[in-house]
C-alpha positions in Angstrom: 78.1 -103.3 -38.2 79.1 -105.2 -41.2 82.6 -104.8 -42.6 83.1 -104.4 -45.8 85.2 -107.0 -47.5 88.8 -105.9 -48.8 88.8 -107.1 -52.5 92.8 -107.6 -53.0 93.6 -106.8 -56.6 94.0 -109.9 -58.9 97.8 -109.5 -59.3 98.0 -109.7 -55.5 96.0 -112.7 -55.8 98.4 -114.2 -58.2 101.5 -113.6 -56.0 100.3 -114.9 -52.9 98.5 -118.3 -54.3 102.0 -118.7 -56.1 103.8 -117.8 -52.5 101.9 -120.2 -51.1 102.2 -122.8 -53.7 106.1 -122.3 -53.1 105.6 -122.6 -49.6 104.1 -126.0 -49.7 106.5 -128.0 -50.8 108.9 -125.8 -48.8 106.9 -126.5 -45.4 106.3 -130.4 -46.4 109.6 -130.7 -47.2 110.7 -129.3 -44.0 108.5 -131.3 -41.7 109.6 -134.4 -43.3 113.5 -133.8 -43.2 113.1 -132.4 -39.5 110.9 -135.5 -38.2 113.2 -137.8 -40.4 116.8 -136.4 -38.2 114.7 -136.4 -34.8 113.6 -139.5 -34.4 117.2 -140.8 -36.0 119.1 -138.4 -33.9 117.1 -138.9 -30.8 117.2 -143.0 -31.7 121.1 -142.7 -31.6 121.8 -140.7 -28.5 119.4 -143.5 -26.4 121.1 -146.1 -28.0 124.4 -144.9 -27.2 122.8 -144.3 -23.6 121.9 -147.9 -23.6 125.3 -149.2 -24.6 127.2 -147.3 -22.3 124.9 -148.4 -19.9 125.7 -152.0 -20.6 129.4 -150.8 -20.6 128.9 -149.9 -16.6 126.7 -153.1 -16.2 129.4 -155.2 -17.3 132.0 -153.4 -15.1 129.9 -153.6 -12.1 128.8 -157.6 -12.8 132.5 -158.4 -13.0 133.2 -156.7 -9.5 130.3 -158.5 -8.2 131.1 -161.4 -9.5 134.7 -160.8 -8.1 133.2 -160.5 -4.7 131.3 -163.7 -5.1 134.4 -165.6 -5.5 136.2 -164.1 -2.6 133.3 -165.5 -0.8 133.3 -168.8 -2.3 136.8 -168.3 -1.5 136.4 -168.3 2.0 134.3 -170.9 2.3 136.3 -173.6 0.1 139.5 -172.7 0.9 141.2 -175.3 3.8 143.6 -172.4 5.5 140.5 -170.5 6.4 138.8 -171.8 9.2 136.3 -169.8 11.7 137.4 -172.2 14.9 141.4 -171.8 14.1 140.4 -167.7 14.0 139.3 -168.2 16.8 143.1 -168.6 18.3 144.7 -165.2 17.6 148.1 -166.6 16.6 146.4 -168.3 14.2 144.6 -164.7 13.0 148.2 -162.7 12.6 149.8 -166.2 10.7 146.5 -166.0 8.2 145.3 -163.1 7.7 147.8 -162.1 4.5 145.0 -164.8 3.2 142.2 -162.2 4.2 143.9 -159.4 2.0 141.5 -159.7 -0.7 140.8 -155.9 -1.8 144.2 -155.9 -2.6 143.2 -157.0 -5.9 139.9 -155.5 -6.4 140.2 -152.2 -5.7 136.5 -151.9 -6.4 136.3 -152.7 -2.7 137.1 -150.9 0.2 136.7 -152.8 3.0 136.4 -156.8 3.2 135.1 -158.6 6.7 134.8 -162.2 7.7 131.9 -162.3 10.7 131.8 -165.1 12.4 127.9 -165.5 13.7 129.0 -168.5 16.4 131.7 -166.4 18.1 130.0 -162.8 16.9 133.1 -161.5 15.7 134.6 -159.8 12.6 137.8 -160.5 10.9 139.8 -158.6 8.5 142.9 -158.3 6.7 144.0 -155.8 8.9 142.7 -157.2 12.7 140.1 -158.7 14.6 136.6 -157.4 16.6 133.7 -158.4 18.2 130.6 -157.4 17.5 130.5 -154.3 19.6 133.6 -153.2 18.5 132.4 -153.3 15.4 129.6 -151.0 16.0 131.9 -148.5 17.6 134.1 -148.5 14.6 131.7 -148.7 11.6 128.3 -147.0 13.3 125.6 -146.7 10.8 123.4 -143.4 11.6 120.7 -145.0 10.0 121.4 -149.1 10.8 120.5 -149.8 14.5 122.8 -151.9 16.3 120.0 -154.4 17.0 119.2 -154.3 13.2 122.5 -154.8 12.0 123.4 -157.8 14.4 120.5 -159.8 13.5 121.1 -159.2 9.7 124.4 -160.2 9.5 123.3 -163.2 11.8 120.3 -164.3 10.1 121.2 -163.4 6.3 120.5 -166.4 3.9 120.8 -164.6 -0.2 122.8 -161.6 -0.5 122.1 -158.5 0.2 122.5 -154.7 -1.4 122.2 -152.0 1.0 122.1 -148.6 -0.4 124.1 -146.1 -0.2 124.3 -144.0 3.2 126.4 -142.3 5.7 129.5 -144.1 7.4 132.6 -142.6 9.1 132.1 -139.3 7.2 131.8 -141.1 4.0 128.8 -143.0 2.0 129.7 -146.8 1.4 127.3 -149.8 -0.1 127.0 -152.4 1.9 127.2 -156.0 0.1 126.6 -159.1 2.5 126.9 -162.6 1.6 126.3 -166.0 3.5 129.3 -168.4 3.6 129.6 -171.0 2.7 127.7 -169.8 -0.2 126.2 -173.0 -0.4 125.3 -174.0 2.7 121.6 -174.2 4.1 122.9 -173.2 7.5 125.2 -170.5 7.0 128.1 -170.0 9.6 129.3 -166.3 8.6 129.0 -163.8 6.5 130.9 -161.9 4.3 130.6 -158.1 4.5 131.9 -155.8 2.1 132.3 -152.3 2.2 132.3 -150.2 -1.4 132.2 -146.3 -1.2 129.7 -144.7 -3.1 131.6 -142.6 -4.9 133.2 -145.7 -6.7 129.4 -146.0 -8.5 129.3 -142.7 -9.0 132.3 -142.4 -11.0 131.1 -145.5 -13.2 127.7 -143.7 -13.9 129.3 -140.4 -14.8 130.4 -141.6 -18.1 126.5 -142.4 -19.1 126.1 -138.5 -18.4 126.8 -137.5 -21.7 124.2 -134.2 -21.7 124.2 -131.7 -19.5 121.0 -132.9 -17.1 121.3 -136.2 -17.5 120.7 -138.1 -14.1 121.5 -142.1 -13.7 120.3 -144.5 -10.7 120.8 -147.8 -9.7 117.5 -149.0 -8.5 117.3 -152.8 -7.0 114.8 -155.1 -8.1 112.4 -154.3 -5.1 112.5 -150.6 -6.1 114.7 -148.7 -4.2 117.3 -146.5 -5.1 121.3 -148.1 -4.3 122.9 -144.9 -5.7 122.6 -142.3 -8.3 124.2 -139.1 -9.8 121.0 -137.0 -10.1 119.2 -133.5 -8.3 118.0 -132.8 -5.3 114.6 -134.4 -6.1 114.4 -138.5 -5.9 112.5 -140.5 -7.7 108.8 -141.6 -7.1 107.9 -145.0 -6.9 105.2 -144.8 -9.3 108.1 -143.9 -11.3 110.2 -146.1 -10.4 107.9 -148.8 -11.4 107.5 -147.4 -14.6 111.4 -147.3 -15.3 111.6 -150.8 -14.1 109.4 -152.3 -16.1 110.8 -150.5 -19.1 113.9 -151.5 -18.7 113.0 -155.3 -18.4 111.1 -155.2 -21.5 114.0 -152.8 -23.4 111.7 -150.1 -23.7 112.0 -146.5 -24.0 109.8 -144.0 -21.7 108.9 -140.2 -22.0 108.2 -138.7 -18.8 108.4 -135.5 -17.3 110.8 -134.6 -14.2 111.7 -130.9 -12.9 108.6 -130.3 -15.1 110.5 -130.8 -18.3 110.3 -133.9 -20.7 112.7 -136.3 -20.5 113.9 -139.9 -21.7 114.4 -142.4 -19.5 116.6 -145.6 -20.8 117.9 -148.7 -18.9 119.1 -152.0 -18.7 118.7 -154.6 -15.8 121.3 -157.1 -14.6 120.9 -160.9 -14.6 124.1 -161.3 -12.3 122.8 -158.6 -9.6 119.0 -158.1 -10.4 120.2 -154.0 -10.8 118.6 -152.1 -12.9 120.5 -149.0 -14.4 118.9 -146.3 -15.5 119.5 -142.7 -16.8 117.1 -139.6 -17.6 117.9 -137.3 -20.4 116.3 -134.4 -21.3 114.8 -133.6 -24.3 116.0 -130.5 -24.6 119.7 -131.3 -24.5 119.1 -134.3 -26.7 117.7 -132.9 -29.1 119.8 -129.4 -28.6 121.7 -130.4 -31.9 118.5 -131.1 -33.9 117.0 -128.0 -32.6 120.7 -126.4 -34.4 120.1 -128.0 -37.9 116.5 -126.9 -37.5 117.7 -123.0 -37.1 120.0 -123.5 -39.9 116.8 -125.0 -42.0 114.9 -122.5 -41.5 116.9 -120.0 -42.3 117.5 -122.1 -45.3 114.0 -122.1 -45.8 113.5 -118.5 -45.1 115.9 -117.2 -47.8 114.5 -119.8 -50.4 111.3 -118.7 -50.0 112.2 -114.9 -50.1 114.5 -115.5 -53.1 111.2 -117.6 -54.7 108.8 -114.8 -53.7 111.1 -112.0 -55.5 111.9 -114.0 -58.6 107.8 -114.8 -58.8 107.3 -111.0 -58.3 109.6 -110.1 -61.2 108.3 -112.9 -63.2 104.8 -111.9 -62.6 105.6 -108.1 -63.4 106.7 -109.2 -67.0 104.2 -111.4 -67.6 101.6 -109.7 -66.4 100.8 -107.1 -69.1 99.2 -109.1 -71.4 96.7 -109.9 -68.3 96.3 -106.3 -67.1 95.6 -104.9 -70.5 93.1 -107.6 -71.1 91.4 -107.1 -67.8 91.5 -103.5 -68.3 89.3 -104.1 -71.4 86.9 -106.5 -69.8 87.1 -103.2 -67.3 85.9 -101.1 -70.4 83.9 -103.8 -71.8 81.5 -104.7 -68.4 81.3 -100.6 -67.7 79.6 -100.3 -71.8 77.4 -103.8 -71.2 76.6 -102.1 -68.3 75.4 -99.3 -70.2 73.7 -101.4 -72.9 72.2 -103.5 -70.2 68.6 -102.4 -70.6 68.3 -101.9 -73.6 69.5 -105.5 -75.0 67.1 -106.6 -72.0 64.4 -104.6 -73.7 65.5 -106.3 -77.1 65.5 -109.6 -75.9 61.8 -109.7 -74.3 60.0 -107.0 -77.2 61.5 -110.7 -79.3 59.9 -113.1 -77.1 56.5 -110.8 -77.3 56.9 -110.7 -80.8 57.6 -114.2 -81.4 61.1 -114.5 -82.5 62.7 -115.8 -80.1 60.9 -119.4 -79.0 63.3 -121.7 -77.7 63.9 -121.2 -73.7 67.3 -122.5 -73.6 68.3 -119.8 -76.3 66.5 -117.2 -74.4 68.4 -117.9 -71.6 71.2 -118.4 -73.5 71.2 -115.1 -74.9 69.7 -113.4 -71.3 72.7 -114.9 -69.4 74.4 -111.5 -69.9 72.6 -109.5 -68.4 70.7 -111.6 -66.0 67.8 -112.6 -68.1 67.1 -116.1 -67.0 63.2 -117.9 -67.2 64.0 -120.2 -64.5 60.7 -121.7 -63.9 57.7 -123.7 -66.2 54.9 -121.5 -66.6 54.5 -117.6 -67.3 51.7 -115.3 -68.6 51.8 -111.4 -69.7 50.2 -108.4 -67.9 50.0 -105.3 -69.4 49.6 -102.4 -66.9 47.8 -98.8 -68.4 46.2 -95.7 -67.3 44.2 -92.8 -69.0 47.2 -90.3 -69.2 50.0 -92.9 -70.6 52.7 -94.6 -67.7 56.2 -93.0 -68.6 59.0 -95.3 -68.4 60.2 -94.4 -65.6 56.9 -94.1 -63.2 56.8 -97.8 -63.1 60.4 -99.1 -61.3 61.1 -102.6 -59.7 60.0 -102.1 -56.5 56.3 -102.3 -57.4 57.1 -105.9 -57.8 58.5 -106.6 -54.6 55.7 -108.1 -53.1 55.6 -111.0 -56.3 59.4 -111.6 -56.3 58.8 -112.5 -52.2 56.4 -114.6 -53.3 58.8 -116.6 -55.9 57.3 -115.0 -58.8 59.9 -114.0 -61.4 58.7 -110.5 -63.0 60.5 -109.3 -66.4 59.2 -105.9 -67.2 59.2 -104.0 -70.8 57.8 -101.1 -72.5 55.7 -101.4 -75.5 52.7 -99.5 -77.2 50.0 -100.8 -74.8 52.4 -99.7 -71.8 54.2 -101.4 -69.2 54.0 -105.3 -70.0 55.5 -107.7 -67.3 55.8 -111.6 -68.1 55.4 -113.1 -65.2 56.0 -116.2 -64.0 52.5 -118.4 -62.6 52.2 -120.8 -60.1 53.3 -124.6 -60.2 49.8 -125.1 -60.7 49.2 -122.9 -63.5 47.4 -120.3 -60.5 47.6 -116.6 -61.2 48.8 -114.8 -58.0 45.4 -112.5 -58.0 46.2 -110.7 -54.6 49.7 -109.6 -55.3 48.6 -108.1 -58.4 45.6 -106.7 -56.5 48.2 -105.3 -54.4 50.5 -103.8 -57.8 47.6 -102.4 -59.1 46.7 -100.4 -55.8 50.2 -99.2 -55.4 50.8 -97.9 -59.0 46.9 -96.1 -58.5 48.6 -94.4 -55.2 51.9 -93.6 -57.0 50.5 -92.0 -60.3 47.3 -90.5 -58.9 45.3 -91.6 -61.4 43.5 -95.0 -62.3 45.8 -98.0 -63.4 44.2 -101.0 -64.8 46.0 -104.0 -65.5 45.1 -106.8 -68.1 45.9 -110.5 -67.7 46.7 -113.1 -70.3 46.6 -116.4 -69.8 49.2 -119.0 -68.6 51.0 -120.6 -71.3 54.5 -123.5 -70.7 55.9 -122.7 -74.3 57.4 -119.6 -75.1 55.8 -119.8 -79.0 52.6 -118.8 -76.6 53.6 -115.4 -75.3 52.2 -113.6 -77.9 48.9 -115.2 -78.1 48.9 -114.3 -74.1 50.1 -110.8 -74.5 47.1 -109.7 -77.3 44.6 -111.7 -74.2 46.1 -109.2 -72.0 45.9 -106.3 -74.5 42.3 -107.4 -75.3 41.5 -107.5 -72.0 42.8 -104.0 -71.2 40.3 -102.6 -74.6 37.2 -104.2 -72.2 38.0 -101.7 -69.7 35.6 -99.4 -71.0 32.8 -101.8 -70.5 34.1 -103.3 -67.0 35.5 -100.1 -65.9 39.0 -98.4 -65.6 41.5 -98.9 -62.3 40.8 -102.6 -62.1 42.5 -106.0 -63.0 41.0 -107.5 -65.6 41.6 -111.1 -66.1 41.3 -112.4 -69.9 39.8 -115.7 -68.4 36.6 -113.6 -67.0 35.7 -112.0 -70.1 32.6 -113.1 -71.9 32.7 -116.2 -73.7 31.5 -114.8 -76.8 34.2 -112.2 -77.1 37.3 -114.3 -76.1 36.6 -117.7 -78.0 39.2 -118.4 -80.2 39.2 -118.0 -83.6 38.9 -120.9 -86.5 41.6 -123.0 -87.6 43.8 -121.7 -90.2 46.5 -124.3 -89.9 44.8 -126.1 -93.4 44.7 -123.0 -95.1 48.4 -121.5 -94.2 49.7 -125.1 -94.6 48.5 -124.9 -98.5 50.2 -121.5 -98.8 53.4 -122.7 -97.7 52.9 -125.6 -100.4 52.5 -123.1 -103.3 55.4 -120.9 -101.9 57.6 -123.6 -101.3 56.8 -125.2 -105.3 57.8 -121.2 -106.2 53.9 -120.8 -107.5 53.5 -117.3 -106.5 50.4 -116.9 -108.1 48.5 -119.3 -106.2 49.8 -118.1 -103.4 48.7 -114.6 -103.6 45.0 -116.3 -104.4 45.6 -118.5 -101.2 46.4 -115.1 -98.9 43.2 -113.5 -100.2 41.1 -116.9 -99.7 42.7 -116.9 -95.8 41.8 -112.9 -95.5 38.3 -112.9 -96.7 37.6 -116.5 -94.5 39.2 -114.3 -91.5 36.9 -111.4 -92.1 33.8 -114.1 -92.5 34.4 -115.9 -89.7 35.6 -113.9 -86.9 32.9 -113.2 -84.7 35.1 -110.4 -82.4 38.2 -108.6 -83.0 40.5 -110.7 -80.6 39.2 -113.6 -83.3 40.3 -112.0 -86.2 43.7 -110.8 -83.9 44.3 -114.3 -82.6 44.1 -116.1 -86.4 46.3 -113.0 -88.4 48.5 -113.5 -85.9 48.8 -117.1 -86.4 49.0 -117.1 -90.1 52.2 -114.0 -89.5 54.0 -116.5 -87.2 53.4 -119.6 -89.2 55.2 -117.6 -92.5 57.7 -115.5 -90.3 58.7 -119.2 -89.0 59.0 -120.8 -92.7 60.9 -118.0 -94.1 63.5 -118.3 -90.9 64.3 -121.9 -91.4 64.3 -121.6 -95.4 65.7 -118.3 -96.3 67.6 -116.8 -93.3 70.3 -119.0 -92.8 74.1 -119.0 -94.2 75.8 -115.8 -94.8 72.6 -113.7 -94.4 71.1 -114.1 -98.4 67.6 -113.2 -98.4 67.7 -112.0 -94.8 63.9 -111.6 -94.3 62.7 -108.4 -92.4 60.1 -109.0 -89.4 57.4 -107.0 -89.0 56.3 -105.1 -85.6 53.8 -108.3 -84.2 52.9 -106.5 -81.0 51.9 -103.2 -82.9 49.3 -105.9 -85.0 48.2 -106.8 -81.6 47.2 -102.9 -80.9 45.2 -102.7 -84.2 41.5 -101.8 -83.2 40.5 -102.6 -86.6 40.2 -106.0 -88.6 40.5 -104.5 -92.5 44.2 -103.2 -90.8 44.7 -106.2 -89.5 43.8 -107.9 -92.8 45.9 -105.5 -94.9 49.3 -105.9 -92.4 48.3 -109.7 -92.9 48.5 -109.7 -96.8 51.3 -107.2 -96.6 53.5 -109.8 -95.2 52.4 -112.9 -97.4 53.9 -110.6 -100.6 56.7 -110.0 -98.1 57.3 -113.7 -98.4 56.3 -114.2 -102.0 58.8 -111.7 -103.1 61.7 -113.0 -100.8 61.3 -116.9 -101.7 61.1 -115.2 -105.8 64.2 -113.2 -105.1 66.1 -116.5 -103.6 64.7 -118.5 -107.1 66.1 -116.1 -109.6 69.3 -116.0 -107.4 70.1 -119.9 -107.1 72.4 -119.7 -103.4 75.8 -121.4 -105.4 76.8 -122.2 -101.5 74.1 -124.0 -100.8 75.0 -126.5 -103.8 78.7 -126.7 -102.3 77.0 -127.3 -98.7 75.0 -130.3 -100.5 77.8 -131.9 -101.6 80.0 -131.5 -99.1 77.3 -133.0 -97.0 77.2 -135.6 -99.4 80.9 -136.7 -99.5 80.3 -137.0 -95.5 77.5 -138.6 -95.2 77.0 -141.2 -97.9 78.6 -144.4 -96.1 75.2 -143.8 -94.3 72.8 -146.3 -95.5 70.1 -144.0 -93.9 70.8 -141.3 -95.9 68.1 -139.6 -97.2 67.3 -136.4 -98.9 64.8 -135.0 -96.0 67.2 -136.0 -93.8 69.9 -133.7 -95.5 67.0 -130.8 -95.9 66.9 -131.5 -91.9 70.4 -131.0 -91.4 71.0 -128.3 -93.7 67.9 -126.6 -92.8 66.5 -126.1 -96.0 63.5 -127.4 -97.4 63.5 -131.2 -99.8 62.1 -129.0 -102.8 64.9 -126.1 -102.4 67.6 -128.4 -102.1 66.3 -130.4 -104.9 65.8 -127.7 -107.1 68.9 -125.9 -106.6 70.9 -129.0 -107.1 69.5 -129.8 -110.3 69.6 -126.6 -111.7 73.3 -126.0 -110.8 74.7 -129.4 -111.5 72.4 -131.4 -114.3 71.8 -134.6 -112.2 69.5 -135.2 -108.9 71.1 -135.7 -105.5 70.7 -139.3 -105.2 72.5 -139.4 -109.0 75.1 -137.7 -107.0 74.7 -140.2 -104.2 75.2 -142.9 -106.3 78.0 -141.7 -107.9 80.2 -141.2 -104.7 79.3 -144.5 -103.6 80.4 -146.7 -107.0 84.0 -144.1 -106.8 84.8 -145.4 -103.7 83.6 -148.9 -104.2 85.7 -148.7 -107.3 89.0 -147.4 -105.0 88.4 -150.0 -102.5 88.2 -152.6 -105.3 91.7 -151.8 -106.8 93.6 -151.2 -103.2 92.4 -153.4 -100.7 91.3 -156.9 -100.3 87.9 -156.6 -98.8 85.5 -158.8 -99.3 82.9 -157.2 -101.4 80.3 -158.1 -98.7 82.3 -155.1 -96.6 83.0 -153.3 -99.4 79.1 -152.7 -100.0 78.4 -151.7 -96.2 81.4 -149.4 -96.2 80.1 -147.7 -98.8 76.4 -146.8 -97.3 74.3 -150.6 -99.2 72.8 -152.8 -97.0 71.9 -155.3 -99.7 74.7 -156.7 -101.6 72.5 -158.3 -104.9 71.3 -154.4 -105.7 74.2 -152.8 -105.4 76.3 -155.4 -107.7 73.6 -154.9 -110.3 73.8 -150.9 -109.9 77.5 -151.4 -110.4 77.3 -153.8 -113.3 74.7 -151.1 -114.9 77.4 -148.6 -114.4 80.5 -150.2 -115.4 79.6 -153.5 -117.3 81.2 -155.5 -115.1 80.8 -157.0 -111.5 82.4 -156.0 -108.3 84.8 -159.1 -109.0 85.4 -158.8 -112.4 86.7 -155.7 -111.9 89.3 -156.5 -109.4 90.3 -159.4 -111.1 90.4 -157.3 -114.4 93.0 -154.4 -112.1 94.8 -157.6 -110.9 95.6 -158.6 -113.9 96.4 -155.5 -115.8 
């Protein structure tokens, strides 16, 4: 099922596409500001992440570097020796030296091994190796492991963090002498956890941060994060980041989260810590509540003022729409009948020109969209009412592409309807019209067919071949189509030319000779009656000589306000005429019309028309093309009328007048510029400068120069 479509009412159209056109900005604005103070807030929190980082590197690189000397320490300095510890006199007289974490408190415990005599010494005693062991047992550092490490150790070592004597420590070993190919101890120093972990607490500035510090081979020395540890695929990740100072986004817990870090040159430790996006960006995600709140009363605070706005200024609209309303439901109304209007003019020859047609149609839907049409009129014995004959009887030619215009006239039903691209009559489909109007009106329908025709000045011509052709239905039978173009020969051959004849006649009417005129209509009327051999003859040439006048008194004598408005007669009822004396007499009826209109006009000279003539003039005559056709052309009169009238009204011809206004302003020119006279002559309509300095000499005695020399000097 199809829904219908909600139509909202136009001022509801006007408020939201002005609610939306508030909006945009509003949302554009918003985007920009909220992607502007994320990516500057979240740049700031990493890069304080990153400096604090650097902070804890530093600390950290100076207690390592701290241990580095202790061991460089013991292997430089003269009062440590590993043979002399050997003696244990010499242990409790020394080993004040070994006190070293009293000034580093970063340590916890310091150790001296001794890999000859596997033994350990301390600030605080002595032990051998398995001693040692029992002392400081590493749950997850064999015995065997840990003796050949500290043994065999040639680059310091990192352990990380992990379980020892109910606490976590970092182990840090170092070869002594530091130096030395062949190393003869190592130094062993003991660093609880917790001292790391209180140095990475101050990177935790969020709640759910998490910082590590991952060695250079990947693993993890210590950390202050969950209960989930990093993956190496990860951990490569961070590492790499961090060496290039780069930022990552990752996801952990299943949430997104930054990852910053820095690595150490000193120790090869890389320091990292994860923040999530959340809590970093928990203050942007504030300012963005407040903005849109912000937002939200602007744009409900825009939306009312728009409504009141739109509330005053909308009356004007309303009551103008209400009388488009008013006017659409009475065009509605008058619809069909200025459709019948329009298309009883194109049958009866007024109306020509397609682009006015269409023009004019436009309004309610008349529109010749395609090159060639012809007429049908459709009849039956009893009369077709109006209303027996309705459009879906011409469903079958619209599928086909055919437009169909339908209108009633004397004859009956007449359609004009468009022919094929190839100037084809669609025979069948109107085969088919003509069976379905017989089957609707229960009586015989017969349909007659003009012929094709491209110009519009022919539709009348085809409408009296399809009214002709319906009048042979008593000799070819009723309840047929009958095509003009099948008729005998004989009967449908045009009539003679009467072009010559009706050209004279507009000569003598246009010259005002009435009287030859009236002898000129009788000539064309009894050569008519002569020569037509069949009544579409004598049809087709009245018909011609009716338009050829109707035309000439239309472009003479019905223009401007409406003087000498000429009346048309009814063409298409000429075209019903079954006899050629009527014919004749209509015919002569409207030459007199003509005669007597063009006689009124003369003794009534059109005082307008003279002001139109100069006006035109004082336009036009820079215009070395300027002509008096031309003007007649423009002003749609004819060169004799305009002549006339002129002369009459004004003493002088139009060229005089011409003339005139061209030596006036040569004459201004002259006194006020200081042209040459060469563009004096072209800006005043002459192409030759020798003629018109003789027509201004004949005028004014004096040449173009003379007479500015003569205003120069005066």
């Amino acid at each position: 099922m199809i829904k219908k479509r909600v139509r909202l009412p136009i001022y509801m159209q006007y408020l939201i596409s002005y609610a939306i056109v508030l909006l945009i900005p509003i949302f554009i604005t918003s985007m920009f500001i909220y992607s502007s103070i994320l990516d500057k807030v979240r740049t700031q929190s990493l890069t304080n992440n990153e400096q604090i980082l650097k902070q804890v590197e530093e600390v950290v690189d100076t207690r390592f570097k701290e241990m580095i000397s202790i061991a460089a320490d013991l292997s430089r300095n003269p009062l440590v020796s590993l043979s002399q510890y050997r003696n244990y006199f010499y242990f409790f007289s020394m080993r004040h030296v070994m006190n070293y974490k009293m000034s580093n408190t970063f340590i916890d415990q310091v150790f001296l091994y001794d890999r000859e005599g596997e033994s350990f010494y301390s600030s605080e005693s002595m032990y051998s190796l398995d001693m040692f062991h029992q002392l400081f047992a590493y749950p997850e550092w064999p015995d065997d492991q840990v003796r050949n490490e500290f043994n065999t150790v040639a680059s310091p070592v990192i352990r990380k963090a992990e379980p020892l004597n109910g606490d976590r420590y970092i182990t840090y070993l170092r070869p002594i002498p530091i130096s030395s190919s062949k190393p003869r101890g190592t130094a062993v120093y003991l660093i609880r956890e917790q001292t790391f972990r209180d140095l990475l607490k101050t990177v935790l500035l969020f709640q759910g941060n998490e910082a590590f510090i991952i060695d250079n081979k990947g693993t993890v020395i210590t950390g202050v994060y969950g209960e989930e540890p990093l993956e190496p695929p990860l951990i490569a990740e961070l590492l790499s980041a961090a060496k290039n100072n780069e930022t990552l986004h990752e996801t952990r817990y299943g949430e997104p989260v930054y990852a910053s870090g820095v690595q150490s040159k000193t120790t090869g430790l890389t320091y990292i810590v994860l923040t999530p996006e959340q809590e970093l960006l928990r203050d942007v995600n504030e300012i963005k509540q407040i903005a849109l709140l912000s937002y939200v009363i602007i744009l409900l605070l825009g939306s009312i003022a728009i409504y009141v706005f739109m509330r005053f200024n909308y009356n004007p609209i309303r009551r103008l729409l209400e009388a488009a309303e008013r006017w659409n439901r009475q065009n509605e109304f008058n619809a069909p009948y200025v459709r019948q209007h329009l298309l009883l003019g194109l049958l009866q020859g007024r109306l020509t020109d397609k682009e006015e047609f269409n023009r004019q149609g436009g309004f309610v839907g008349l529109s010749m969209a395609q090159e060639n049409y012809f007429v049908a009129v459709i009849q039956n014995e009893s009369g077709l009412a109006s209303d027996s004959v309705d459009r879906s009887f011409y469903r079958e030619l619209e599928q086909k592409g055919h437009q169909v215009f339908d209108v009633h006239t004397e004859a009956g039903v007449t359609l004009i309807v468009s022919a094929e691209d190839n100037r084809l009559i669609p025979e069948a489909e109107l085969a088919a019209l003509q069976t379905n109007l017989t089957r609707s009106v229960n009586a015989p329908v017969t349909i007659g067919v003009g012929t094709v025709f491209s110009e519009l000045s022919r539709v009348t011509h085809s409408y009296i071949e399809a009214s002709t052709a319906l009048d042979h239905k008593f000799i070819y039978g009723s309840g047929k189509v009958l095509f003009f173009a099948d008729l005998d020969l004989k009967l449908t051959q045009q009539g003679w030319d009467v072009r010559t004849s009706v050209e004279n006649l507009l000569v003598h009417m246009d010259r005002g000779a009435v009287e030859q005129a009236m002898k000129t209509v009788e000539m064309i009327a009894s050569e008519i009656r002569e020569r037509s051999n069949s009544l579409f003859q004598a049809k087709s040439s009245c018909i011609e000589v009716i338009n050829t006048i109707l035309k000439y008194l239309r472009q003479h004598y019905n223009s401007g306000s409406g003087k000498g408005s000429v009346p048309l007669p009814d063409i298409i009822a000429y075209a019903n005429f079954n006899s050629i004396d009527r014919l004749l007499e209509e015919t002569v009826k409207v030459c007199i019309m003509a005669c007597e209109t063009i006689q009124s006009v003369n003794r009534h000279p059109d005082r307008s028309g003279t002001d139109r003539i100069m006006e035109y003039v004082q336009q036009h005559f820079d215009d070395y093309n300027l002509s008096i056709q031309s003007m007649a052309d423009d002003l749609s009169y004819s060169v004799s009328y305009i002549s006339r009238i002129f002369k009459e009204e004004t003493g002088s011809t139009i060229m005089d007048y011409v003339k005139e206004m061209r030596i006036a302003k040569a004459k201004e020119l002259l006194k006020t510029t200081s042209m040459p006279v060469q563009d004096i002559v072209e800006a005043v309509g002459y192409k030759d400068v020798s003629s018109f300095i003789r027509k201004f000499k004949q005028k004014l005695q004096m040449t173009p120069q003379e007479f500015r020399n003569y205003y120069k000097g005066k």
